[in-house]
C-alpha positions in Angstrom: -103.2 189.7 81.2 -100.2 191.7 81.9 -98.0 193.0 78.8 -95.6 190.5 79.8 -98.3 187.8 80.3 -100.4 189.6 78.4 -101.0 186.6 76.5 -98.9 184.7 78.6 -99.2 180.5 77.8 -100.6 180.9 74.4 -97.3 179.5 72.3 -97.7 176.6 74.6 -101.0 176.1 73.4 -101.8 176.1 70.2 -104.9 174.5 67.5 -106.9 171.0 67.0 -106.2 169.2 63.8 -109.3 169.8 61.9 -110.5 166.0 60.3 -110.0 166.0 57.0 -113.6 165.2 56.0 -114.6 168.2 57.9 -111.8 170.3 56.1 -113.2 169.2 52.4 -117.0 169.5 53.4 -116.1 173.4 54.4 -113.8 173.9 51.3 -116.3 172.8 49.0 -119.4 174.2 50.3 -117.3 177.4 49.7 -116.8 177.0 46.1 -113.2 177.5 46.7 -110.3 175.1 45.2 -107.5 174.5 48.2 -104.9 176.6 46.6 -107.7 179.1 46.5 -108.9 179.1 50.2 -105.6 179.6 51.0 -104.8 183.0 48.6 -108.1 184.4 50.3 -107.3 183.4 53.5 -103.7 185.4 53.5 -105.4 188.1 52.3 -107.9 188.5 54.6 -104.9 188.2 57.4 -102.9 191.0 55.2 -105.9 193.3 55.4 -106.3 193.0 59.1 -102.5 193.4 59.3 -102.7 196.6 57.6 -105.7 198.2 59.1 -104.2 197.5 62.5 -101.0 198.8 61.1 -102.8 201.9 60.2 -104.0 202.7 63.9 -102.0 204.8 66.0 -104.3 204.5 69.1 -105.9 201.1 70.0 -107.8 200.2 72.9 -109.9 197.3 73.6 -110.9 194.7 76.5 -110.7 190.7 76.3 -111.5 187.4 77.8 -109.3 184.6 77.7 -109.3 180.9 78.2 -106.2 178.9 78.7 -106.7 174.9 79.3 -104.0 172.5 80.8 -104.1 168.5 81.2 -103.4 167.4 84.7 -100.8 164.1 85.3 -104.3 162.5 86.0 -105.0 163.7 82.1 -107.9 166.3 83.1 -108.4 169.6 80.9 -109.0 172.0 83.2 -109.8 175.5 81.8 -109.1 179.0 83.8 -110.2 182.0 82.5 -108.7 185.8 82.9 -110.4 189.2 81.4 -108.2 192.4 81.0 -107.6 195.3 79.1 -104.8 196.6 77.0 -104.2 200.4 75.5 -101.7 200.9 73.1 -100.1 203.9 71.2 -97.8 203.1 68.8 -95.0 202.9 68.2 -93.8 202.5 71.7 -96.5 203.0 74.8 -98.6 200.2 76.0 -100.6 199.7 79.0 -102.3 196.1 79.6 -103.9 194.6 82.7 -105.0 191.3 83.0 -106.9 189.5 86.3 -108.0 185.9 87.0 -108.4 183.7 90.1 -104.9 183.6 90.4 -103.6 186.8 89.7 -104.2 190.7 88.9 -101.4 191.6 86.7 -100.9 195.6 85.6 -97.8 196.4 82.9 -97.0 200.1 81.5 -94.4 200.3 79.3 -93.3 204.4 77.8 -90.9 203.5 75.7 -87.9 203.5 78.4 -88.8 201.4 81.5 -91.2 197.9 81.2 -93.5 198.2 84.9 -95.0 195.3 86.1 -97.2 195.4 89.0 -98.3 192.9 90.7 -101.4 194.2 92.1 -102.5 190.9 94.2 -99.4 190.9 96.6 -98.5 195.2 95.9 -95.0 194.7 94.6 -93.8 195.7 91.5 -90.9 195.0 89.0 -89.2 197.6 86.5 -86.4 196.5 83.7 -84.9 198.6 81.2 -86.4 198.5 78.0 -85.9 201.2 75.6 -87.6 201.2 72.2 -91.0 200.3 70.6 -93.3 197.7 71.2 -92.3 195.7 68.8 -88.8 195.7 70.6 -91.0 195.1 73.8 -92.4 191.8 72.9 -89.0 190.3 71.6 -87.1 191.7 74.6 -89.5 189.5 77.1 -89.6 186.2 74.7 -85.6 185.9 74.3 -84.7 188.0 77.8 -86.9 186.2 80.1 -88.8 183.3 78.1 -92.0 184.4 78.1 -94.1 183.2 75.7 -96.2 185.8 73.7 -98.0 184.7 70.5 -101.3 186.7 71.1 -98.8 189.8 71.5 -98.2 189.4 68.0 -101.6 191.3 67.2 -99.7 194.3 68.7 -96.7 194.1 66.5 -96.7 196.6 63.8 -96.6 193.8 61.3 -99.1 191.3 62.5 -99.2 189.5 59.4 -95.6 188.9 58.9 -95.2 187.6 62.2 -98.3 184.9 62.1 -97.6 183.7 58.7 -94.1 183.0 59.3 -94.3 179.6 59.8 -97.7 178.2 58.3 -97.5 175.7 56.4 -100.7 175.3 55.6 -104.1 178.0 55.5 -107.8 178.0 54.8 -110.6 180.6 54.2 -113.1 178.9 56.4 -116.0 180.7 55.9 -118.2 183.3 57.7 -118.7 182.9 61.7 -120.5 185.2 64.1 -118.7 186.6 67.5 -120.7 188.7 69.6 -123.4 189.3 67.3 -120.6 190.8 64.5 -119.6 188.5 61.8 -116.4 187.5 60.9 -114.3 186.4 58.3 -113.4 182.4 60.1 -109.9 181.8 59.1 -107.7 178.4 59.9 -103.9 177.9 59.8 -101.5 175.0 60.2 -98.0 175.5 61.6 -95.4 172.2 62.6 -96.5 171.6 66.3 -99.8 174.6 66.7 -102.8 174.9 64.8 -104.5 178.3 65.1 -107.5 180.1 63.7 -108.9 183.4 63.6 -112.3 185.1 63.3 -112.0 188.7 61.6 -114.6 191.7 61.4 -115.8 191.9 57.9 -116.4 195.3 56.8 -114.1 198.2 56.9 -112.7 197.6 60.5 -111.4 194.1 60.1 -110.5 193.8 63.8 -109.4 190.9 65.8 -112.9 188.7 67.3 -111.5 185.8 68.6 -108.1 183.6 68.6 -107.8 179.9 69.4 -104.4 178.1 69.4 -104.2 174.3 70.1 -101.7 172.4 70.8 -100.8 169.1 68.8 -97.6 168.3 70.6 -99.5 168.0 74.1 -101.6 165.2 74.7 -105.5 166.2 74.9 -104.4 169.1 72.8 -104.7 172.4 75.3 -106.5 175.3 73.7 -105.4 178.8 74.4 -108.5 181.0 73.3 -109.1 185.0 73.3 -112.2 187.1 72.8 -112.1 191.0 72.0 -115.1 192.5 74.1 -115.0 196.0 73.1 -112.4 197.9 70.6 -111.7 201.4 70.0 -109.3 203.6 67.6 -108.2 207.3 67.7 -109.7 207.7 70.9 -107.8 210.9 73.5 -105.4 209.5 75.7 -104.7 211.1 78.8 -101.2 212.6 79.6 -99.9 210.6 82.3 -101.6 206.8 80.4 -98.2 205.3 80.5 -97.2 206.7 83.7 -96.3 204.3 86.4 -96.6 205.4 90.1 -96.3 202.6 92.3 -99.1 202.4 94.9 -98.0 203.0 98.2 -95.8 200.6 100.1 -95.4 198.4 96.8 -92.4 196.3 97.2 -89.7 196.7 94.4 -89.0 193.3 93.3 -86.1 191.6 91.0 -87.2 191.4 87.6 -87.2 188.2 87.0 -90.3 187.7 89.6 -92.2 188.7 86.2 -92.2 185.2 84.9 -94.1 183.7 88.3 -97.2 186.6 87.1 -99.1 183.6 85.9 -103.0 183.4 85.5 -102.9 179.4 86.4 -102.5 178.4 90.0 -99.3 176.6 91.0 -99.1 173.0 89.7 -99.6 171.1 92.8 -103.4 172.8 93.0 -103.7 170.5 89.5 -102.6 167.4 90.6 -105.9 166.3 92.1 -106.4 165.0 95.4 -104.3 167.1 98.0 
């Protein structure tokens, strides 16, 4: 997961519609009334939004699944792990490697570098300002798509509640033996949920988006593996030094940094 790719696919993907029996059996077992699910459940995302607000330093490692349907109507899921160190409110480093590519992106506040470690060439664009800045630059300047980025932002719950229309306080789930507050939202064409630390460090567990516009409903899915804050950061952490004979590339090579293969190797018999 590079910071451009760095969640790279996910606003294609986005949640299953949850049955409706399913979604009254959970609501009730809680106790909760809908309208009430749905105060809890924003203010569990506002206090993750503000404890991640709060953190000047954060780093932290992930796994991610993203799932396409083949014309032949497969799902087919490919899977990337990387790493991303951020200090706000502008430096950000983030890697990401899968079958298909082994993506590295610094960004210091001045200059967005994009290495492509795979082939050794590398791509650098103008981009001064903070990370917030960052992630709107590469959605509107070169149409990458970016929703798990949005747990970067220095308003996380602003930009993920924009356009739900409808929210639920699931209940309590367990990821990687630390439980979670389970949360579930409803936009117009995505349905997403998240899984939040309880306790005092409500951190990011897991993110699935699935997509109800495509058919077979793709899942994009991320899974925080380790997480640290206020940790020392070396001087030169948002340095970029390409390696040696690293191609300079045009910027716009940053859109092909893709952790799915190209589309002919999903077509089925070749």
């Amino acid at each position: 997961m590079n910071g451009s790719k760095l969640v790279h696919g996910i606003a294609r993907l986005t949640k299953w519609r949850a049955h409706a029996v399913a979604t009254v059996v959970l609501i009730g077992a809680a106790g909760l009334p809908a309208g009430a699910a749905e105060d809890e459940s924003m203010a569990i995302l506002k206090a993750m939004s503000d404890y991640l607000a709060a953190q000047q330093t954060i780093a932290l490692s992930f796994d991610s699944d993203i799932e396409v349907i083949t014309p032949q109507m497969e799902k087919i899921q490919f899977t990337n792990s990387g790493e991303v160190l951020l200090n706000r409110p502008d430096k950000l480093r983030a890697h990401r490697a899968g079958g298909y590519s082994d993506v590295e992106m610094v960004f210091d506040g001045k200059t967005l570098s994009v290495l492509d470690r795979a082939g050794n060439g590398y791509a650098q664009v103008e981009a001064q300002g903070t990370v917030d800045e960052l992630v709107a630059l590469l959605q509107a300047g070169y149409g990458v798509s970016m929703p798990g980025a949005d747990l970067l932002l220095s308003n996380v719950h602003g930009a993920l509640s924009a356009d739900v229309m409808e929210s639920k306080h699931i209940g309590i789930g367990v990821i990687d033996g630390r439980e979670c507050e389970h949360l579930a939202f409803r936009n117009f064409d995505t349905d997403w949920q998240i899984w939040i630390a309880t306790g005092d460090t409500p951190m990011p567990c897991k993110m699935v988006i699935t997509s109800k516009t495509l058919a077979g409903a793709p899942q994009y899915t991320v899974r925080v593996t380790s997480w640290e804050t206020g940790g020392a950061i070396a001087a030169d952490a948002f340095a970029f030094v390409p390696p040696n004979g690293a191609t300079p590339l045009d910027a716009n090579a940053l859109i092909h940094l893709d952790e799915l293969p190209q589309p002919a190797a999903l077509g089925g018999n070749q």
